[in-house]
N, C-alpha and C positions, 0 to 999 in steps of 0.2 A: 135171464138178466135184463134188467130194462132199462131200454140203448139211451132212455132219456139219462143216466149220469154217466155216459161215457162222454168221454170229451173228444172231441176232433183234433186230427193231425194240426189242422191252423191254430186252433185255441192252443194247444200244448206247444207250436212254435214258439208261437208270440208270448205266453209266458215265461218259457225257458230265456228269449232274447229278449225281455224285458228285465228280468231278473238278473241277466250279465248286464248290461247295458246301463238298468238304472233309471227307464224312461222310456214313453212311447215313439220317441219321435228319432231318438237311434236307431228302436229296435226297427221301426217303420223303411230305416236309412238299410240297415244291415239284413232286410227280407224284403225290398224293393214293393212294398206297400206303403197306401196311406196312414196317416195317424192316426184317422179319425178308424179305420180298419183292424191298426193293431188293437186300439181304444176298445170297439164293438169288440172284439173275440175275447180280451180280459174280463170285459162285462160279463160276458156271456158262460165263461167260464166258471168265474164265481159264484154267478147266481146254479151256474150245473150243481158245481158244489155244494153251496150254501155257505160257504165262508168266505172269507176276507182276507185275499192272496198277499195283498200290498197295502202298507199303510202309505197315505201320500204326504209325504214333506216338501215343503219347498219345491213342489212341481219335480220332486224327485219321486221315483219308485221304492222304496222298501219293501223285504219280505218281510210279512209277519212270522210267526211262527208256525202257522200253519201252511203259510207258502213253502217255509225253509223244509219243512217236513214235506211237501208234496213235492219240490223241486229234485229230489233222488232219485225219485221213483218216474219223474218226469226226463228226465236227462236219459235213464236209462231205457223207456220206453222206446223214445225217439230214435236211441242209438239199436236200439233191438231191430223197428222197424226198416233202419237205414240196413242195417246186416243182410234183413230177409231180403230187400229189395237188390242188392247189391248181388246175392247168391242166385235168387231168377235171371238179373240181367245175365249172368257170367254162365249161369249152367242151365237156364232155361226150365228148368227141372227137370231133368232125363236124369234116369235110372241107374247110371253110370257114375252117380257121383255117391260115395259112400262119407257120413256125414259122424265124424268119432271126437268122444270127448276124451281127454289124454291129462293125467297130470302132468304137469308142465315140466316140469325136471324130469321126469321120463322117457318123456318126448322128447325133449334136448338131448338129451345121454343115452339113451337106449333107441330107442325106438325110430327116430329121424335120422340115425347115420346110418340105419339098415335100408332105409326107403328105395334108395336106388334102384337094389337087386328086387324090390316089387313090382317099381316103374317098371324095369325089363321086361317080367316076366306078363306082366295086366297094366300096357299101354294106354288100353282106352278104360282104364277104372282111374279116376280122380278123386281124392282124398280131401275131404275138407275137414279141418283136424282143428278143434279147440279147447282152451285150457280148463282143465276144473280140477280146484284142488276137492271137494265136496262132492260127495256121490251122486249121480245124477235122476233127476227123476223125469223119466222116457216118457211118461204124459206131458208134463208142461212144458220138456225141452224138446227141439226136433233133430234129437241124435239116434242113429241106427245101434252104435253102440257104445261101449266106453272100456278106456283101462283103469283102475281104479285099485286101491288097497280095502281088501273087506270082500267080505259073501254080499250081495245083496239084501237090502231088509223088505221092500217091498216084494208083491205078489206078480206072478207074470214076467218075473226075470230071472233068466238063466246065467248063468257063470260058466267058467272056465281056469283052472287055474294056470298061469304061465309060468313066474319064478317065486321062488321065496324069498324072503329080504334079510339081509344079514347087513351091521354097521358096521366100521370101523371107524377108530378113533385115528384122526389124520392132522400133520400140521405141515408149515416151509420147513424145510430143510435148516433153516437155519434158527427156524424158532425150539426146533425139535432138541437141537444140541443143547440145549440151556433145561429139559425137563429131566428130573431125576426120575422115581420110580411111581410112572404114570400109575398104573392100577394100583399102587398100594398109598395111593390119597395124598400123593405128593405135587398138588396139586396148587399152593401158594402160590399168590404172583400171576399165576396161568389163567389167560381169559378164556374162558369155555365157549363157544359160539351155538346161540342159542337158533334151535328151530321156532318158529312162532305157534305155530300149528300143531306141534310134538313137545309141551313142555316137560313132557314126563323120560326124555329120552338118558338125559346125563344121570339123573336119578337111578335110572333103570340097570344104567352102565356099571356104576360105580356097585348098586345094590349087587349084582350078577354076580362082580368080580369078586365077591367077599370082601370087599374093604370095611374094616371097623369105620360104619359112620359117625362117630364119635371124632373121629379125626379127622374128616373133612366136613368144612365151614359152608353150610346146605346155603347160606347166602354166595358163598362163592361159586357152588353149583351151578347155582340159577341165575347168575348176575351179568352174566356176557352178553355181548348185543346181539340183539335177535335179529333175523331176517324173517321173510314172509316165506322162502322158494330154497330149497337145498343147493339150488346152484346158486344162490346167492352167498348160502353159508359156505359154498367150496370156493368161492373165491376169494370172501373174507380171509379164509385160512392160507389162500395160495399167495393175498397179501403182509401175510404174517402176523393178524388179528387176534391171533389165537386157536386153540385148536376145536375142530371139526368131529362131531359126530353124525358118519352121513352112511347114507348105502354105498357099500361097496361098490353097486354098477354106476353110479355117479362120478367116481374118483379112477375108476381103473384106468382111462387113459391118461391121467395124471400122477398114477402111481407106477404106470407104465414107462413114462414121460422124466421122475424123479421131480417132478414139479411139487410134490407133495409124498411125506412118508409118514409111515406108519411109527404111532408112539407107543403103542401096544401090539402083540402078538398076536391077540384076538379078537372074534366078531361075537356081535350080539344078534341074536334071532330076533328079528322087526315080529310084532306081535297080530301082524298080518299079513299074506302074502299077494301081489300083483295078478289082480282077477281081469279075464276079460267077460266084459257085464254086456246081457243084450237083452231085448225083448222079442220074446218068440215071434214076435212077426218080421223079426230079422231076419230067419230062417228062411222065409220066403224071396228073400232080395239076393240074385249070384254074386252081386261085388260083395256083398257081405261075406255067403262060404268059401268065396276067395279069400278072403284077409283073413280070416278066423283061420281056414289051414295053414296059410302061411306062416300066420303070428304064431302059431302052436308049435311048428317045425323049427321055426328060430329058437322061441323058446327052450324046446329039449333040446337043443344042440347046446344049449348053454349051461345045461343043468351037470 
């Protein structure tokens, strides 16, 4: 790669805080530099580029269009480098810190109310645990491992399977009293709460059950408000939103709880099961065959 179109840490400040700002002589105010300084590094960036970041109005900043497009990827850089720096300061990089990518509603509901009994048992292994809805890829990310839905598709990564995914269909309590014969498409009136990620999941539901889909209105399927994050959809429902198609292990302390019940008898087989994903050079790190037996032993106790 040649380092002449990479941009430096300073150029990419001073664009980002030009871009909120509006102007060199904020952005100048809010990174405790000159004007003429933040001025030099926009220059300088553009011409890295070759394009034309800001159109200037009125001694204002605007982005063009090619700034607005490079401004995402700029935000996110910075905030990447701020992470790495932030993780050296704190763990120095020792070997002791095992670095795992977790769907987030996972980790919420499963996985983070176990963590205790592993702090007990591997004191000095520290956990650095972050969200990915989206499978990870162990070259351009720096995760040791991940929990994820799905086999791996690339080369060089090993799996493990932990549970299988079953859904149920859940509402309040009191939203619950008001449905007639949930699986047989009696479904009028009833807001479905949609996954964002999983459009295909009510569909899938209703198909399973045998309901004549001729009698339920495929716009009323799909027309509930979506969330990004299952625990977002288990709350909507716990507010009485409407009813919830989620994983079982997500709801069970709420069904536990009677915070939420079930409107149907039955579960759906998720058309993936909860992998744990690594790259063979995982193998070689001990916190890693720590937590991999560990997680596997939780796992079949739950099975």
């Amino acid at each position: 790669m040649r380092q002449v179109y990479i941009p430096t840490i300073s150029e990419l400040q001073a664009f980002c805080v030009c871009a909120q700002t509006g102007g060199t002589t904020r952005a100048a105010t809010a990174l405790n530099l000159t004007q003429s300084a933040i001025s030099r590094s926009i220059n300088s960036l553009e011409k890295r580029l070759g394009v034309q970041l800001f159109d200037r109005v009125r001694q204002r900043l605007i982005l063009s269009d090619a700034g607005r497009a490079f401004q995402r990827d700029a935000v996110r850089i910075l905030a990447d480098v701020e992470n790495s720096a932030m993780t050296v300061m704190a763990f120095g990089g020792h070997s002791d810190v095992l670095r795992l990518a977790v769907l987030p509603t996972f980790a919420s509901t499963w996985l983070i109310p176990k963590l205790g009994d592993f702090q007990k048992i591997y004191p000095d292994l520290t956990l650095d645990i972050g969200a990915r809805l989206k499978p990870v890829d162990f070259e351009l990310e720096p995760f040791d491992a991940a929990i994820q839905r799905g086999h791996p598709k690339s080369g060089g990564v090993k799996s493990i399977r932990l549970l299988d995914e079953y859904l149920v269909a859940v509402a309040s309590p009191a939203l619950a009293e008001t449905i007639g014969d949930f699986d047989g498409g009696e479904v009028a009136g009833v807001s479905l709460l949609q996954q964002a990620t999983r459009p295909d999941l009510w569909p899938g539901w209703f198909e399973q059950a045998g309901t004549d889909q001729g009698s339920v209105d495929q716009r009323t399927i799909l027309r509930g408000a979506r969330f990004d994050h299952f625990d977002m959809v288990k709350e909507a429902a716990r507010a009485g939103l409407g009813v919830a198609l989620v994983p079982e292990l997500v709801v069970k302390r709420e069904l536990e709880g009677h915070a939420l019940v079930l409107v149907s008898g039955r579960r759906m087989a998720g058309p993936a099961p909860y992998m744990l994903t690594y790259p063979e050079d995982s193998e070689k790190i001990d916190g890693f065959n720590s937590f991999k037996n560990w997680v596997i032993s939780i796992a079949r106790r739950q099975v």
